[in-house]
N, C-alpha and C positions, 0 to 999 in steps of 0.2 A: 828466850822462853817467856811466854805471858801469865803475869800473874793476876790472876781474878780473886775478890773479896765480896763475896756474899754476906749481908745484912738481914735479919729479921727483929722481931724481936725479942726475942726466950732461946734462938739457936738451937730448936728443938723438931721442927718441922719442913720449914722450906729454905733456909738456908741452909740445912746441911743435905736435904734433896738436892738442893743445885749443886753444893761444892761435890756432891760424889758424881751428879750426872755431866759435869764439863770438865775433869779432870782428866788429863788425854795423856797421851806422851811430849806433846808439846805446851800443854798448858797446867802450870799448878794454881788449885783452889786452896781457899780458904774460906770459914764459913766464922761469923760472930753474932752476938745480939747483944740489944743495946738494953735491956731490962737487968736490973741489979743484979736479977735471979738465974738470969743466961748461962747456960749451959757452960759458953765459951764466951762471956765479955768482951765486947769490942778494948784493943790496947791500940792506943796510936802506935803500936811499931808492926800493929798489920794492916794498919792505915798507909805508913810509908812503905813499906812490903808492897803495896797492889800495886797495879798500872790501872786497873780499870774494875770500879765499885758500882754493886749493885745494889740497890737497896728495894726490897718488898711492897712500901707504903709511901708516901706522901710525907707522913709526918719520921719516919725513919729517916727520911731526907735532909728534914727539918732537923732531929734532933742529932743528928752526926756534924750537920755544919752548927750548929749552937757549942755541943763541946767540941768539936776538932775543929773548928776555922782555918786555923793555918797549916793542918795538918793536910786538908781536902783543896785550899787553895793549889787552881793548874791542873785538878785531876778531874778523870770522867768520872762523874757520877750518874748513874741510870736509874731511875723508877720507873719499879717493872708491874707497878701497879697492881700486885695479885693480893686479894685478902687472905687470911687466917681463919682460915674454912677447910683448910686440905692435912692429911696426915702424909706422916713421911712413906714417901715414894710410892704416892697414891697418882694411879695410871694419870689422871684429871691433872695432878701438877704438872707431873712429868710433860705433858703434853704442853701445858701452857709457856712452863719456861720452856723448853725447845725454842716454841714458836718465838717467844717473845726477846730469849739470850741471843739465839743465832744471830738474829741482824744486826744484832752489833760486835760480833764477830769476826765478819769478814775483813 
């Protein structure tokens, strides 16, 4: 079974859009964010939990390898590039990550 770890920052809007929209029978989500104030705070033990990390922004990227280093050392991390402009499970996200999670699904 593949485990996916969605990234945003506040764990309020598009990472936990994703974790509901790719949670399948074959694959388990998880969703975090990396702001103090985070819904769900990123823990390194759903850092070592993932197979495969998505993260929202550029600098989410940035700030998961600053505190996890060794934790993300070997693992895929993905920027999926999408801003902090969309509400949760608004049609417009939903669309983008589709388009954007699928290809690196297969």
């Amino acid at each position: 079974m593949r485990r996916i770890l969605f990234i945003c920052s506040r764990n309020r809007l598009r990472s936990p859009t994703a974790e509901t929209l790719f949670a399948t029978h074959d694959t388990e989500t998880a969703s975090a964010g990396l702001a103090p104030d985070a819904d769900q705070v990123l823990s390194l033990d759903q850092i070592e939990w993932a197979d495969l990390i998505f993260v929202m922004e550029k600098q989410h990227k940035s700030k998961l390898n600053q505190r996890f280093a060794a934790a993300v050392k070997g693992k895929k991390v993905v920027c999926l590039d999408i801003p902090d402009r969309f509400q949760y499970m608004q049609p417009e996200l939903v669309d983008v990550l589709k388009q954007k999670v699928a290809r690196h699904l297969r």
